[in-house]
Structures are given as structure tokens and as C-alpha cells.
N, C-alpha and C positions, 0 to 999 in steps of 0.2 A: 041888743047891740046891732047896728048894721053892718052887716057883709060887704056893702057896697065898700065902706069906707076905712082902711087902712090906719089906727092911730100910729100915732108920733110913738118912734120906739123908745122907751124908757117911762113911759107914760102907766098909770096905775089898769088900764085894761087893754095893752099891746101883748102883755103873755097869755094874758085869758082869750083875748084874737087868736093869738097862735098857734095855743092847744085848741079851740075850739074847730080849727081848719087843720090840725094833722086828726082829730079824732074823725070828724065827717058824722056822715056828709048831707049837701047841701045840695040846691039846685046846678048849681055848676064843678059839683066831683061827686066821688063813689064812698067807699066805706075808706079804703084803703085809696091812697094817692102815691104815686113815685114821680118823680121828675125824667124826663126823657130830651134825649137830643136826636136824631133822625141825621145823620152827616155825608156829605158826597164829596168829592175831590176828583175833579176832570180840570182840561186845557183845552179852553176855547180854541176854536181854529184859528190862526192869525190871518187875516188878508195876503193873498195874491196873485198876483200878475197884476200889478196896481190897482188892484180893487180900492174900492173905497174902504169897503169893510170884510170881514171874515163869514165865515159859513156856517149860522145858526148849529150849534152843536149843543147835543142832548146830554144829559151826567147819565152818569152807570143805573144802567136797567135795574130795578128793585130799590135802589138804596132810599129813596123817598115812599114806600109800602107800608104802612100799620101791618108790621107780621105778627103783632101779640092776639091776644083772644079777645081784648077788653079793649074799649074807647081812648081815645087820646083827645086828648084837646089842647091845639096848637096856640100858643100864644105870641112868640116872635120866628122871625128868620133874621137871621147872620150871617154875615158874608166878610169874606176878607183873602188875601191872596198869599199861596204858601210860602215856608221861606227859600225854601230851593222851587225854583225855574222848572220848568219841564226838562229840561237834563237831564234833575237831580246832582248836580254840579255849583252851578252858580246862584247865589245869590241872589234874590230878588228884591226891584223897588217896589214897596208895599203900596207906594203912589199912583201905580199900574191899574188898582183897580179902577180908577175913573176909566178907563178904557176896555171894559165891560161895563154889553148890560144883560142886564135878566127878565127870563118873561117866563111866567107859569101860567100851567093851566089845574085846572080844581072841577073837579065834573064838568067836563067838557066845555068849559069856560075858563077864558081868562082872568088871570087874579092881576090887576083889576084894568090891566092895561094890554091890548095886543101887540105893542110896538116892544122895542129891546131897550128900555129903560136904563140907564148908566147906573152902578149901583149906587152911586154916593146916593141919589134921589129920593132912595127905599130907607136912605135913615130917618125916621121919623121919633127915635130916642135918643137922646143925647147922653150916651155913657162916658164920657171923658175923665177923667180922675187927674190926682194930682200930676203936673208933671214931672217929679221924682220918680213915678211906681206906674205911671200907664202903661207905658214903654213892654212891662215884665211881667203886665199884672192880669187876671181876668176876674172876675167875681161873680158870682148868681147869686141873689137872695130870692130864694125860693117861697117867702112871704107876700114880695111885691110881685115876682114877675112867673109864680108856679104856687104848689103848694110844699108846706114843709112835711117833713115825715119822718114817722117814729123809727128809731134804732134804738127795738127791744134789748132788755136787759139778756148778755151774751153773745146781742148778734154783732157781726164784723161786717166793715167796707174792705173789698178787696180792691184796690190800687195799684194799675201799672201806670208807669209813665215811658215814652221813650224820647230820645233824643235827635232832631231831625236836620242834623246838620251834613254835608259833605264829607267834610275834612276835621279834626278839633286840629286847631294853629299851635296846639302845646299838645301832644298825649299826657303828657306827665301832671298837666292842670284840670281842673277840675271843676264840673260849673253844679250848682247849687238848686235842685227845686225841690220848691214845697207845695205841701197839698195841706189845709186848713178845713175841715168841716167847723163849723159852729153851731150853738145850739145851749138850748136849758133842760131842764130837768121838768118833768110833766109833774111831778108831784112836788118837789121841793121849790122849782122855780130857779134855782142859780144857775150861774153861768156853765157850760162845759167848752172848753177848746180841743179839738181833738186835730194835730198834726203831725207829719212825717216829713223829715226831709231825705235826699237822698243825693249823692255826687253822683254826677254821670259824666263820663269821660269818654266815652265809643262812639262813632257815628252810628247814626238807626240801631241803637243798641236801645233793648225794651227790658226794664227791671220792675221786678213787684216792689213795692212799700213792704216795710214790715208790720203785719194784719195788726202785732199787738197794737199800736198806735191806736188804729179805727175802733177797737174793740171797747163795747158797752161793759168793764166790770163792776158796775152797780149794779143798784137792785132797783132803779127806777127807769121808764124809758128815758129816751132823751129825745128832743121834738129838733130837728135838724132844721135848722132856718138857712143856713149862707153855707156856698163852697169857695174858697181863695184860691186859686194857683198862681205860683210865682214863680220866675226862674233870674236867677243872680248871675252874672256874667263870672266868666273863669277866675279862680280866688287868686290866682297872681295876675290879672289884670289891669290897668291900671286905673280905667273907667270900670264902674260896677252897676253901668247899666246892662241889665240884660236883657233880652227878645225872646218876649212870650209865644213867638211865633217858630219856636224851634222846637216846641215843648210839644204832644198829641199824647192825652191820656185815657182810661177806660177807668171805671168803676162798676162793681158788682156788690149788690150788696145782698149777706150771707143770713141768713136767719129767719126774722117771719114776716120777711117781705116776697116777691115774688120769684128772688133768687136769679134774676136776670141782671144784664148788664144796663146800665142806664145810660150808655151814648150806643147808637146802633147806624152803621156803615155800610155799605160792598164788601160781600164775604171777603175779598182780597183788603180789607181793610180793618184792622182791631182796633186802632187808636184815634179817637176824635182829635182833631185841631186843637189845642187850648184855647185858640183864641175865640174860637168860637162859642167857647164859654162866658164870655165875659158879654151877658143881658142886663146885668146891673152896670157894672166899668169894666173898662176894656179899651181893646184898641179895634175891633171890628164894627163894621155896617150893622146897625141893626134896627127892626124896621118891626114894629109892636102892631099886630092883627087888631081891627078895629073890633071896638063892644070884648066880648068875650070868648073869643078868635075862632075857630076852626074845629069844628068837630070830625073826628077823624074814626070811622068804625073799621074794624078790623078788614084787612082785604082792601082798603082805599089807598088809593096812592096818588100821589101830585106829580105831574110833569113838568119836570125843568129844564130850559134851554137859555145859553149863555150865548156872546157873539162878542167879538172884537170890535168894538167902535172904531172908526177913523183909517186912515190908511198907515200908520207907523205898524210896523211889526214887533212883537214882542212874545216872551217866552212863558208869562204867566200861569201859573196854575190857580184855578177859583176854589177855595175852601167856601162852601155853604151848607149851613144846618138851618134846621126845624127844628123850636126847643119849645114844650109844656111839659105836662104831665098826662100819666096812664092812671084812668080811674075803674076802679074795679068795684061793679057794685053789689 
């Protein structure tokens, strides 16, 4: 079977694909694979004293670092702008992000442009989803765009999520998200859906899931292919679109994987973006590493600097991650 090639899911050798890449490994992973997100959260400088533009500013020192002991190998970056403004007060138009750009560097060279690139430019995937569920939705399938990975019989995903609004317009209302792993069974082959929902109603209020949800109690692995996160607008609302861009969640997974967290931030930061999750659909920028992306060994780190294009001012905050996987071989 070729590695290169991806069959059509549903197809009579797409499971045998899939356990074939959670068991490992291969020229491009380790024995063991986990999915990683690497995420920063700064505010460009905005222009002034009529500048044209703003003042090249850099995201939080370390948050871009391989601090694990094993290789990572990067496959997109994500971008997309928070829902609260640098305030933390108002609002923001998620429109704004045309108005950054982004420049990295990667061993002392530019990836792959010195100039401050607007970010729309760096989408080079096009995750759009329906437009009933984009709006609320993000998704990984960690077949296409990472590797999937066993959750051994016993072990748990531990899930926080928090809620990243200002004000809730109701206390008393209540708005809805869910977290979806998906996946089959390594030996049987059928489906497993493994979800939790949770109401959240506090500003920046951070709740765990409840573990049973995540928890493997068979007695076979389960090969993890796709994560969903959704968030439903308040249940007495009268539109039930919600904004995925309110949502910032963490996962750890418990058992006989590496026991680490699989989004990693600024110590001052626990909870990845949601939206930044979304490298399958979504509503973020997201910009697929040529070939077979970026290897990353321990100790390496990427430098990133953002800038306010254009002379308007504004309050934006840039949410941007690094997402593959950690291979341990």
C-alpha cells in the first residue's frame, strides 16, 4: 500500500491505512505519534503618529520552542484574530486580520518571505465548511493533516474548555460546547464516537469535561482519527449561530501515551484558541508546510513577528499556532 496516498474514507483499505499509521512507524514518524499544536496570542503594535504602518512586534519569548525530548514534525500554521480586542472588553471584527502580516524565521532564515506578508496570503488550504456550522465549528482529521493515535484500553482524554467572552448578555443563559473525538476500533474496526458537552455561562470561566465521556472502557484500542469542537450560541437565543472564536481549549491525554498536554502556549497561557484547531474546517488562515513540513528537534524554536499593515488603527489580537505531530522513536 502506498503511504504517499490517502484512500477515500469508507473505502475497503482506508482502516487498514489508519491502523497501519497509528501503529508506526515509517520514514516520516516514530513508534508512538501524538498530534501537537504549539500556540501564541500577542497584539501587533498599531501605527502611530501617522505612520503608515505599525512596529514589527515579536509573540511571547518561548511559546514557538520544541520543549518535548522527541521530534515534532510541523505540518500547518494557523492564524486567525481573538474574540475580544486587546482590552479584553470589546468585540472584535475577525475581518481585521487582513490587516496583519506575518514573517518567520526558521534557522536563521526566512520562511520563505522577508517582507510582512498579510495573513490572508499564507492560506494556501482551503477549509471552509458548510455555512450553517463554519461560523461554530473547527475540526482536525488527524489522518489527513497529522497522524491518528491509539487510546489504549483504560486510558482518558482529559478536556478543559474555557469560555472567552467579556460579559454573557444573559447570566441566567447558557451557551453549549462540545468536544467530539472520533475513531474505530484497532481490532474490530467499527465506529466509536466519543463526546462531551458542557454549558458554560461565566466569562473566562475554565471547566474540565467529564473524563468518563473520553474514557477507552473496552478492551480494544481505539485508533483516534478526527477532533470536532463546536460551540452553540446561548439556548434562549434567538439565532443559534455560535462563534467558535469564544471557545480556547486544552487536552491531555491520560494513559500510555506521553501524558502531556497536546496544545502548548506561554506559561501564562493554558488554553489553545479553538479556532485554531480547525486544519481540516474552520474559520482560520491556514497555510499547509510544503512536502512534508518542518522538522522540529528538541530545543528549536521559530521566530515570529506580526505588524499592522496600513495606516487605520485597530485593537486586534493575533491568535497563531503550529500544528503536527510529536514522534517518538
Amino acid at each position: 500500500m502506498d503511504h504517499n496516498v490517502i484512500p477515500a474514507k469508507g473505502s475497503p483499505d482506508y482502516t487498514d491505512y489508519v491502523i497501519a499509521l497509528a501503529k508506526g512507524p515509517s520514514l516520516k514518524e516514530g513508534v508512538i505519534n501524538e498530534p501537537r499544536m504549539f500556540f501564541d496570542v500577542f497584539a501587533p503594535i498599531p501605527p502611530t503618529g501617522g505612520a503608515a504602518q505599525g512596529i514589527p512586534t515579536a509573540g511571547t519569548p518561548g511559546a514557538f520552542v520544541n520543549g518535548e525530548q522527541f521530534p515534532i514534525r510541523l505540518t500547518h500554521l494557523t492564524a486567525a484574530t481573538r474574540y475580544l480586542q486587546s482590552d479584553n472588553v470589546t468585540s472584535d471584527d475577525p475581518r481585521n486580520i487582513q490587516r496583519i502580516g506575518l514573517n518567520l524565521v526558521y534557522h536563521d532564515q526566512f520562511y520563505m518571505n522577508p517582507q510582512f506578508l498579510p495573513l490572508p496570503v499564507w492560506g494556501n488550504k482551503v477549509v471552509a465548511a458548510a455555512d450553517v456550522v463554519s461560523f461554530a465549528t473547527s475540526a482536525w482529521s488527524f489522518v489527513e493533516n497529522s497522524r491518528p493515535f491509539l487510546l489504549s484500553a483504560r486510558d482518558t482524554l482529559m478536556v478543559q474548555v474555557r469560555l472567552d467572552v467579556a460579559a454573557n448578555p444573559n447570566p441566567g443563559s447558557e451557551i453549549p460546547v462540545n468536544v467530539t473525538f472520533t475513531g474505530f476500533g484497532a481490532l474490530s474496526k467499527r465506529p466509536y464516537i466519543l463526546n462531551s458537552q458542557i454549558l458554560m455561562n461565566k466569562a473566562n470561566f475554565a471547566m474540565p469535561m467529564t473524563s468518563d465521556d473520553f474514557r477507552n472502557d473496552g478492551v480494544e484500542p481505539i485508533v483516534i482519527t478526527d477532533m470536532t469542537v463546536n460551540v452553540g450560541a446561548a439556548l434562549d437565543a434567538s439565532d443559534a449561530t455560535g462563534d467558535i472564536s469564544q471557545v480556547s481549549i486544552n487536552v491531555r491525554h491520560v494513559g500510555n501515551g506521553t501524558n502531556a498536554t497536546l496544545f502548548n502556549g506561554p506559561a501564562a497561557l493554558s488554553w489553545c484558541p479553538a479556532q485554531l484547531l480547525g486544519l481540516t474546517t474552520g474559520r482560520a488562515v491556514v497555510h499547509e508546510f510544503p512536502g512534508d513540513g518542518l522538522i522540529w528537534e528538541p530545543n528549536e524554536g521559530i521566530t515570529v513577528f506580526a505588524e499592522a499593515l496600513g495606516s487605520a488603527t485597530f485593537a486586534s489580537v493575533l491568535c497563531l499556532g503550529l500544528g503536527g505531530y510529536l514522534m517518538i522513536p
